[in-house]
FIGU-427393 format. One line per 8 residues: number of its first residue (from 1); their letters; for each residue x, y, z of C-alpha. Coordinates in pm, whole numbers, m for minus. Layout:
N
NUM = a = X Y Z  ...
This chain:
96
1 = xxxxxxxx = 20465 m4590 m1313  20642 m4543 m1608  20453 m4393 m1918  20626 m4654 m2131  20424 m4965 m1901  20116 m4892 m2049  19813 m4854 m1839  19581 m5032 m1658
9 = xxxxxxxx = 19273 m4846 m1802  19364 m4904 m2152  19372 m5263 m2068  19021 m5267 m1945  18898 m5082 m2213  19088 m5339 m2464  18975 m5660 m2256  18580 m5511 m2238
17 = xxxxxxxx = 18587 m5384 m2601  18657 m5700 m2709  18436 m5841 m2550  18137 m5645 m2626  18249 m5681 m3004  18246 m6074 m2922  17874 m6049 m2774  17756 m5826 m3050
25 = xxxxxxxx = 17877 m6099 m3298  17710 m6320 m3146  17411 m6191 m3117  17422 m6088 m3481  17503 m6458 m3582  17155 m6561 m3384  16975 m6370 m3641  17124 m6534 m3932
33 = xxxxxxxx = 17128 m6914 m3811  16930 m7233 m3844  16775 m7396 m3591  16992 m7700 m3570  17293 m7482 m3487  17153 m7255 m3236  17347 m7460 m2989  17629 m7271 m3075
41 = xxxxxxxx = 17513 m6968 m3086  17419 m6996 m2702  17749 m7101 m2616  17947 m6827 m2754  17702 m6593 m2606  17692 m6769 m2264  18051 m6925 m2275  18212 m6573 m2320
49 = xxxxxxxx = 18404 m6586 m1978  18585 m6906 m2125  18531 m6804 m2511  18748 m6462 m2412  19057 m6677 m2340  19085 m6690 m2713  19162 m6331 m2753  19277 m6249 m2443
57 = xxxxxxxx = 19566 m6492 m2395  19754 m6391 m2719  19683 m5962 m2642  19873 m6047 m2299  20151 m6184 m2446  20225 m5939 m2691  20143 m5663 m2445  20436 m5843 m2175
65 = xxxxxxxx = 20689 m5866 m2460  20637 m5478 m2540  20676 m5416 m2182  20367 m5286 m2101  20318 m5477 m1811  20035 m5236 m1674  19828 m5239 m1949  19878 m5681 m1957
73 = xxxxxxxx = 19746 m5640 m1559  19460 m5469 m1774  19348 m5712 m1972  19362 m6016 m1698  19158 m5743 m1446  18893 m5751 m1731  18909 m6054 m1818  18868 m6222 m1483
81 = xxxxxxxx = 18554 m5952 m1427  18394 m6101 m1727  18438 m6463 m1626  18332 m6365 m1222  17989 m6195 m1386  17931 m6462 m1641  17953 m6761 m1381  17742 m6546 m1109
89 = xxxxxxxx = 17444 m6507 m1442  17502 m6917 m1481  17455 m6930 m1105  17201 m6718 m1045  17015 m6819 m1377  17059 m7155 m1445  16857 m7279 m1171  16546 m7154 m1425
């Protein structure tokens, strides 16, 4: 592989970091918000496998059309982690 394709690891650690920065918001937002809009809350913090698509859909894009192709695969390997964990949780957990 080229140098110039980007790299698969970087993509991760984009996809992930994101991520984590999207969680962290939104755990910082359920300090700071009423009661009657917590509904929200919960569904950026549960709904980040879907929520993800958001960020992660334009990054690929731009990432294809630079030609760094590896570091695209990247981003759709951690996305489609994220997603596989957060419907195993709603699987495994929503049953409660």
């Amino acid at each position: 592989m080229n140098n110039h394709e980007g790299s698969i690891g970087v993509g991760l650690l984009i996809g992930w970091g994101l991520n984590l920065a999207e969680a962290g918001l939104s755990f910082l937002a359920l300090r700071n918000v009423d009661l009657d809009k917590l509904i929200y809350v919960f569904v950026l913090v549960g709904g980040v496998g879907l929520i993800q698509l958001v960020y992660i859909l334009p990054l690929y894009v731009i990432f294809r059309r630079q030609g760094k192709a590896a570091t695209a695969k990247g981003l759709v390997i951690a996305a489609c982690v994220t997603a596989f964990l957060n419907c195993t949780c709603w699987g495994l957990f929503g049953r409660f």
